[in-house]
Backbone as JSON, one array per atom type, in Angstrom:
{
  "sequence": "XXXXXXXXXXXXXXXXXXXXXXXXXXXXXXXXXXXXXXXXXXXXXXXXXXXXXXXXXXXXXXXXXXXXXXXXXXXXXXXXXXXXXXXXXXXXXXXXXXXXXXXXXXXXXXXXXXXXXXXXXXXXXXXXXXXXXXXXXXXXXXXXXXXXXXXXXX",
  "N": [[-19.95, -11.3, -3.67], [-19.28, -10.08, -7.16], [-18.57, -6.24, -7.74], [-20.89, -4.97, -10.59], [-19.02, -3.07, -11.56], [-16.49, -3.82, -11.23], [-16.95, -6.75, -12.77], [-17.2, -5.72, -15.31], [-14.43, -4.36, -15.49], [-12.82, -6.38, -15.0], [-13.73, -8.05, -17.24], [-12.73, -6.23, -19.08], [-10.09, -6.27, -18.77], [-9.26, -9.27, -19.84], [-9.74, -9.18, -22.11], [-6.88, -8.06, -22.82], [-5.21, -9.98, -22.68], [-3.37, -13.53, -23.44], [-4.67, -15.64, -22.67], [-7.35, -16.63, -19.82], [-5.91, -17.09, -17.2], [-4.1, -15.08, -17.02], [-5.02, -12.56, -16.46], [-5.18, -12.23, -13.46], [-3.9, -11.66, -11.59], [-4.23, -8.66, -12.18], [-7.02, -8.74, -11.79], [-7.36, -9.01, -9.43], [-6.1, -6.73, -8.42], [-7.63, -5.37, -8.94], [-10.22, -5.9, -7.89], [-9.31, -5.15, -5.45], [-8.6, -2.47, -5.34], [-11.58, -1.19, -5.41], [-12.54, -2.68, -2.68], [-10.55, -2.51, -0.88], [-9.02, -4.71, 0.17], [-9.16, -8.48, -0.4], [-11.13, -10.6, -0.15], [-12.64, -13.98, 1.21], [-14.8, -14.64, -0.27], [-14.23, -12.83, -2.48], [-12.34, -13.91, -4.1], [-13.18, -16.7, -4.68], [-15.1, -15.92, -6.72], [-13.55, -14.38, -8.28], [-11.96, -16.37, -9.35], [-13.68, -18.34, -10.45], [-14.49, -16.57, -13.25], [-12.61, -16.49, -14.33], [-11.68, -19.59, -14.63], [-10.69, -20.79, -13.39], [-9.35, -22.38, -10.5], [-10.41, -21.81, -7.2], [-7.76, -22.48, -5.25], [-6.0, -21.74, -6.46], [-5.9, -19.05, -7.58], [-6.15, -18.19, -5.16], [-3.58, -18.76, -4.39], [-1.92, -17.1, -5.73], [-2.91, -14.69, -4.8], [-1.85, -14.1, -2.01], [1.22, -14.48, -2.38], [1.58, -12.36, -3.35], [3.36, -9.8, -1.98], [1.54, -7.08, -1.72], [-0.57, -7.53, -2.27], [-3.93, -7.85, -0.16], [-5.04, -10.15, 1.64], [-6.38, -9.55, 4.11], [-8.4, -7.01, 5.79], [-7.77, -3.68, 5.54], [-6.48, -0.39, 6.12], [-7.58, 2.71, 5.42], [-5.36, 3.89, 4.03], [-2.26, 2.66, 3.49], [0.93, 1.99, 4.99], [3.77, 1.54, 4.33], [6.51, 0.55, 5.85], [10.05, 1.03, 5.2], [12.4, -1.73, 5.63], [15.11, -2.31, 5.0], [18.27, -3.03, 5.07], [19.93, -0.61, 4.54], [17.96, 1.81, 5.52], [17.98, 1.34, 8.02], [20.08, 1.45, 9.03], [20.26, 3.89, 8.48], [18.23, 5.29, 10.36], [15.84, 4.4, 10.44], [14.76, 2.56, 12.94], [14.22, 4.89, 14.82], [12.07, 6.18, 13.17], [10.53, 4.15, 13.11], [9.49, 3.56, 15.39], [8.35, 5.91, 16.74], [6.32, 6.31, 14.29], [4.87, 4.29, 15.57], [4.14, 5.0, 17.78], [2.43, 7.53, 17.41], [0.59, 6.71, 15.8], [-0.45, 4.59, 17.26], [-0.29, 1.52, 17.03], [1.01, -1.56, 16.06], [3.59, -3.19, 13.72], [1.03, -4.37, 11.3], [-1.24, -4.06, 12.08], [-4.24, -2.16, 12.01], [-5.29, 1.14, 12.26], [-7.83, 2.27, 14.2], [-9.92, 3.87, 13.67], [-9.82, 3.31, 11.36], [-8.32, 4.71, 9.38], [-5.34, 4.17, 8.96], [-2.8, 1.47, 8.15], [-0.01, -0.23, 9.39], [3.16, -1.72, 7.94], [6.12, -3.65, 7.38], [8.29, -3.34, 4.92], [10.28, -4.86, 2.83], [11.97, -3.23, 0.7], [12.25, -0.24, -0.68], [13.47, 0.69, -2.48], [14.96, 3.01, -2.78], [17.74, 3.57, -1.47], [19.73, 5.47, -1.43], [18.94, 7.64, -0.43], [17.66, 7.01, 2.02], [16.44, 7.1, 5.6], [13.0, 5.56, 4.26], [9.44, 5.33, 3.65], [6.07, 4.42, 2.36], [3.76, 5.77, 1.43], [0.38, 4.81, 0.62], [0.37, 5.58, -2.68], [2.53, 7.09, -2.78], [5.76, 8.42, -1.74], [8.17, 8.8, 0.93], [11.19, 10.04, 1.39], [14.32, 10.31, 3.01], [13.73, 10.77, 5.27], [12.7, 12.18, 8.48], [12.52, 12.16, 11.91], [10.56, 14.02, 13.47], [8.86, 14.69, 11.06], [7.03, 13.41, 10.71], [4.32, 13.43, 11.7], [3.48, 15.47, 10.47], [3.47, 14.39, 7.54], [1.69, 12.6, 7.9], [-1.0, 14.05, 8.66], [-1.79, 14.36, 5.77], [-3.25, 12.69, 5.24], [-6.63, 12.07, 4.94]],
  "CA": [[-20.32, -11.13, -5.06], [-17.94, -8.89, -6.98], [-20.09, -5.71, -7.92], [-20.59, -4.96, -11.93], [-17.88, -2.64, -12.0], [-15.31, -4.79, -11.18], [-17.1, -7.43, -13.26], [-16.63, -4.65, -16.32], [-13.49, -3.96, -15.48], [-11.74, -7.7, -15.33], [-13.51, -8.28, -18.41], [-11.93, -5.58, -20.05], [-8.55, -7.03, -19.04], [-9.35, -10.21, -20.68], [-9.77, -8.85, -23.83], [-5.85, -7.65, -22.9], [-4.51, -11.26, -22.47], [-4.19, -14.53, -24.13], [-5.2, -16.58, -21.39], [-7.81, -16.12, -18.92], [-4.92, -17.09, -16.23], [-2.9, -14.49, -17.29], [-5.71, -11.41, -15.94], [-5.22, -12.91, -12.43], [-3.19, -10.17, -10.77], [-5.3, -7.56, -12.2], [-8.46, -9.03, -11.51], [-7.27, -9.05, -8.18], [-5.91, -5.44, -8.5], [-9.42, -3.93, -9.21], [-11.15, -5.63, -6.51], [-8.79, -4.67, -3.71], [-8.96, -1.17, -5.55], [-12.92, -1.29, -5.02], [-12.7, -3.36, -1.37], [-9.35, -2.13, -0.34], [-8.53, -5.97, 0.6], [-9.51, -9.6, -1.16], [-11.96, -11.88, 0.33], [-12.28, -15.09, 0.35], [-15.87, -14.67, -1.33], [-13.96, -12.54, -3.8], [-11.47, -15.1, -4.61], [-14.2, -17.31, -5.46], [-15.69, -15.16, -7.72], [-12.69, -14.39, -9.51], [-11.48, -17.85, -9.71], [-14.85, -18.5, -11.42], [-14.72, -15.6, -13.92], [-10.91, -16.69, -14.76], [-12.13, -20.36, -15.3], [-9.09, -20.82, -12.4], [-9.54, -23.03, -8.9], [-9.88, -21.05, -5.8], [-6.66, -22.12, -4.73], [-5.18, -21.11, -7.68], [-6.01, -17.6, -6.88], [-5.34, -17.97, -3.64], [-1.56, -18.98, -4.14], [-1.19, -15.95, -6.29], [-3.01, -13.48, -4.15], [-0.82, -15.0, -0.88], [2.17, -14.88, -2.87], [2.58, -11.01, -3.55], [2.9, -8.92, -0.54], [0.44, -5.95, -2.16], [-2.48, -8.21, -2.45], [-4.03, -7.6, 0.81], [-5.85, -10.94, 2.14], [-7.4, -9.02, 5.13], [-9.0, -5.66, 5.9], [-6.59, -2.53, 5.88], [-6.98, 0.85, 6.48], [-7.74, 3.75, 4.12], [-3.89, 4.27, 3.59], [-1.6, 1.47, 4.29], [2.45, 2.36, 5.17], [5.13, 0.46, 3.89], [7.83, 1.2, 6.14], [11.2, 0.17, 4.25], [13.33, -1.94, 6.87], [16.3, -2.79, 4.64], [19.79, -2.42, 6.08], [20.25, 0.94, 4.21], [17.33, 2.51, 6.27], [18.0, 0.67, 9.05], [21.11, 2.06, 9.57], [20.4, 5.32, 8.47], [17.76, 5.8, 11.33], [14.46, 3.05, 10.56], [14.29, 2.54, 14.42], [13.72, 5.63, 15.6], [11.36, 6.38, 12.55], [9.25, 2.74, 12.85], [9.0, 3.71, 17.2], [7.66, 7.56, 16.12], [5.46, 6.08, 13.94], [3.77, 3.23, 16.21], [3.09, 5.7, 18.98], [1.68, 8.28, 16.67], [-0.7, 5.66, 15.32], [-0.75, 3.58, 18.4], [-0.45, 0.48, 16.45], [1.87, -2.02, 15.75], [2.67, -4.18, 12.59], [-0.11, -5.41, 10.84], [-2.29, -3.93, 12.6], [-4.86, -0.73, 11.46], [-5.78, 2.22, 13.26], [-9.47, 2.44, 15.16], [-10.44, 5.16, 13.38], [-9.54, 2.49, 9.81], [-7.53, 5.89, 8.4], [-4.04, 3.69, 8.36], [-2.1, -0.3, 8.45], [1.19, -0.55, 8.74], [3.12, -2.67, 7.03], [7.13, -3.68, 7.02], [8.68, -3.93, 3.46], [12.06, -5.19, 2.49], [12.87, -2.41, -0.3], [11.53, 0.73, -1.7], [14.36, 1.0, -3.71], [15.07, 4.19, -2.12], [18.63, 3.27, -0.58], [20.43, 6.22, -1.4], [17.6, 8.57, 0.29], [17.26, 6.21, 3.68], [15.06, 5.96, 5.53], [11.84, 5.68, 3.54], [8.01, 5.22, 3.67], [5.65, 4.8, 0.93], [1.81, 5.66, 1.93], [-0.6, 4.39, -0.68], [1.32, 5.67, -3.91], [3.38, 8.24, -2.32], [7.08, 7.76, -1.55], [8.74, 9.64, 1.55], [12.63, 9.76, 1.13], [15.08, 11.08, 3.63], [12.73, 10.87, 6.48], [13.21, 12.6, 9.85], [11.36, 11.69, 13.21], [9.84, 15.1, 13.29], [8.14, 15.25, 9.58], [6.18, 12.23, 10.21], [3.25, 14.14, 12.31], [2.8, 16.35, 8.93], [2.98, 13.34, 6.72], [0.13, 11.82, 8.23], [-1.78, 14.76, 8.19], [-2.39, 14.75, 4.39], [-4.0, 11.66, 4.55], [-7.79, 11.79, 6.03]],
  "C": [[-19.66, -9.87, -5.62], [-19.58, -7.86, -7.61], [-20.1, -5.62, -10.34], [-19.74, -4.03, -12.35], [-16.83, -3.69, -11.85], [-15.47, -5.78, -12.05], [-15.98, -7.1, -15.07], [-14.86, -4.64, -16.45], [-12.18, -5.3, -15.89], [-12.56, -8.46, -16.94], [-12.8, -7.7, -19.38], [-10.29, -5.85, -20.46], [-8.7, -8.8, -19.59], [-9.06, -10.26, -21.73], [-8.13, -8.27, -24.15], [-4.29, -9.01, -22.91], [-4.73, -12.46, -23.24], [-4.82, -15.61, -23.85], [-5.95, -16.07, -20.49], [-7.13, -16.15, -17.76], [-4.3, -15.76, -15.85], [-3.77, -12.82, -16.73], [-5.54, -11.5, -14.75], [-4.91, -11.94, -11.54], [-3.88, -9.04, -11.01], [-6.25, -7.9, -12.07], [-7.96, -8.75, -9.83], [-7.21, -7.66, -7.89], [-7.25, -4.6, -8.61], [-10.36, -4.02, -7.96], [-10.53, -4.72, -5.28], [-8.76, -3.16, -4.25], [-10.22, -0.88, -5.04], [-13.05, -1.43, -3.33], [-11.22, -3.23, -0.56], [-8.51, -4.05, 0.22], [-9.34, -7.36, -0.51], [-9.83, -10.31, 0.35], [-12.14, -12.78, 0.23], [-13.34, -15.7, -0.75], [-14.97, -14.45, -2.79], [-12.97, -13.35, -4.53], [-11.96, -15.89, -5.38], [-14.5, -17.02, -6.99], [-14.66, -14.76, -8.5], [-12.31, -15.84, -10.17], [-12.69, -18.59, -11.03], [-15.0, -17.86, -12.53], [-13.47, -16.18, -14.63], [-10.81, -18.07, -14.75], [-10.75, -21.21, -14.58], [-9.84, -21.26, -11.22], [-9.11, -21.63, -8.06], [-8.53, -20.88, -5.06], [-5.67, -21.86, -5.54], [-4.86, -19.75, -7.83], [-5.92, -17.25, -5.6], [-4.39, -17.7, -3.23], [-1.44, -17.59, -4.95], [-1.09, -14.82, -5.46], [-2.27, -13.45, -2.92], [0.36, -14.77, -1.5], [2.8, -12.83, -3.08], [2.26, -9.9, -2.25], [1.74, -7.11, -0.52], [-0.88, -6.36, -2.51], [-2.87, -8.48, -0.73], [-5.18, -9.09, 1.24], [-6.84, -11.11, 3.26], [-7.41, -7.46, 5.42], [-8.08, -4.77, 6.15], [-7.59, -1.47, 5.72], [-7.09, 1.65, 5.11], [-6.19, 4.08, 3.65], [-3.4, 3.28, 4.22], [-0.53, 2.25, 3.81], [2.9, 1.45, 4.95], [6.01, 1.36, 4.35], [9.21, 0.24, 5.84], [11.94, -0.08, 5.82], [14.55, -2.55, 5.79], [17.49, -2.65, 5.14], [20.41, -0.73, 5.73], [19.12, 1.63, 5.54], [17.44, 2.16, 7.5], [19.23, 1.53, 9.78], [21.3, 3.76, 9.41], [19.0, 6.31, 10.02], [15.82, 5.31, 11.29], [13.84, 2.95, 12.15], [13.24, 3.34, 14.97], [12.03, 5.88, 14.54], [9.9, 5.51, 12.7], [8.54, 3.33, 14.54], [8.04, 5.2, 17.19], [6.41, 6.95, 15.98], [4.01, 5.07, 14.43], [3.24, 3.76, 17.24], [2.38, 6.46, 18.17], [0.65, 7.44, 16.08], [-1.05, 4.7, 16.36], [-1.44, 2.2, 17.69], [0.59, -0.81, 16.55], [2.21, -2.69, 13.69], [1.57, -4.76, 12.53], [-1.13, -4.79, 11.26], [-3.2, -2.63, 12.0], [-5.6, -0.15, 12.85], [-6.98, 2.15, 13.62], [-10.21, 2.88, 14.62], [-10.34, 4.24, 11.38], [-8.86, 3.29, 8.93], [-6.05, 4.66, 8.35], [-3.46, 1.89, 8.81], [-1.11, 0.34, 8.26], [1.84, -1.33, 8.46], [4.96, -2.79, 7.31], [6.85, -3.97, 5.56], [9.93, -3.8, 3.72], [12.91, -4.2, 1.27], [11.66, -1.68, -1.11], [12.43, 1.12, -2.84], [15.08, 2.08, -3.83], [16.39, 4.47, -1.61], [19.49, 4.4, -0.88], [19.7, 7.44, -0.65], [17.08, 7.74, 1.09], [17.1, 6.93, 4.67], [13.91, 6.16, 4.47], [10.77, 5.03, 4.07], [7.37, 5.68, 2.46], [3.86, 4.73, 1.9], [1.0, 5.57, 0.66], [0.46, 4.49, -1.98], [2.26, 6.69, -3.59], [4.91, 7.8, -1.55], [7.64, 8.88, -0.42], [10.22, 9.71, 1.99], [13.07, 10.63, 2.38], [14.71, 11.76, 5.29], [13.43, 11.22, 8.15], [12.35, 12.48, 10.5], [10.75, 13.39, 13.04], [9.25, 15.34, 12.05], [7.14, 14.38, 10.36], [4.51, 12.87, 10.51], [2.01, 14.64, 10.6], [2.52, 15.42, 8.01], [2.12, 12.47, 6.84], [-0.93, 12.76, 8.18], [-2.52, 14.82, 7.2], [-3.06, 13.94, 4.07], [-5.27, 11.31, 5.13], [-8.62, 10.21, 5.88]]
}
């Protein structure tokens, strides 16, 4: 059941659209702001609010790789694997980072502080390698920062 903020909140984007379809992505955007992930309760419940089939909101939320369809951590990593970072030193950076979190893809830390995540492009390719943690962008990345750049995030 979504709670009455979120209710609040995707009504307010209603009143921003001319279709109730057309709130879909931000309705989604508020819960997983709220619940850090989408459920398949909350699916429901939007789908219902947005006058939209379950799997209607399903295929959308499935469809963009920032709509989270299961439980992540308090900070999720997007580590960029494009061929720019790849070749500029991705490897060593992605192997750093999976012992230091003792994780793999996909997976979240024990402790629920981090997921990590491949992505195909931060957009970053002139400043390779990169990592983006929550809204934060880390350009030019060296195996020795990473320690500190996890630090800042409890």
């Amino acid at each position: 059941m979504l709670s009455a903020i979120e209710i609040e909140q995707i009504t307010h984007e209603l009143q921003q659209v001319p279709v109730k379809k057309a709130a879909c992505i931000e309705a989604l955007k508020i819960v997983q702001q709220q619940r850090r992930w989408i459920s398949d309760e909350s699916v429901a419940d939007i789908a219902s609010i947005l006058e939209m089939s379950t799997a209607e909101v399903d295929s959308i939320a499935t469809f963009y790789n920032l709509i989270f369809r299961q439980p992540v951590g308090r900070h999720v990593i997007l580590l960029c694997d494009s061929i720019s970072c790849y070749v500029m030193g991705y490897t060593e950076i992605k192997q750093q980072l999976m012992e230091l979190l003792q994780i793999k893809y996909g997976q979240t830390t024990a402790d629920e502080r981090f997921t990590l995540l491949p992505n195909a492009c931060l957009g970053t390719c002139d400043h390779a390698p990169a990592l983006m943690i929550d809204n934060d962008l880390y350009r030019d990345l060296k195996p020795g920062e990473l320690s500190q750049i996890l630090d800042q995030y409890l």
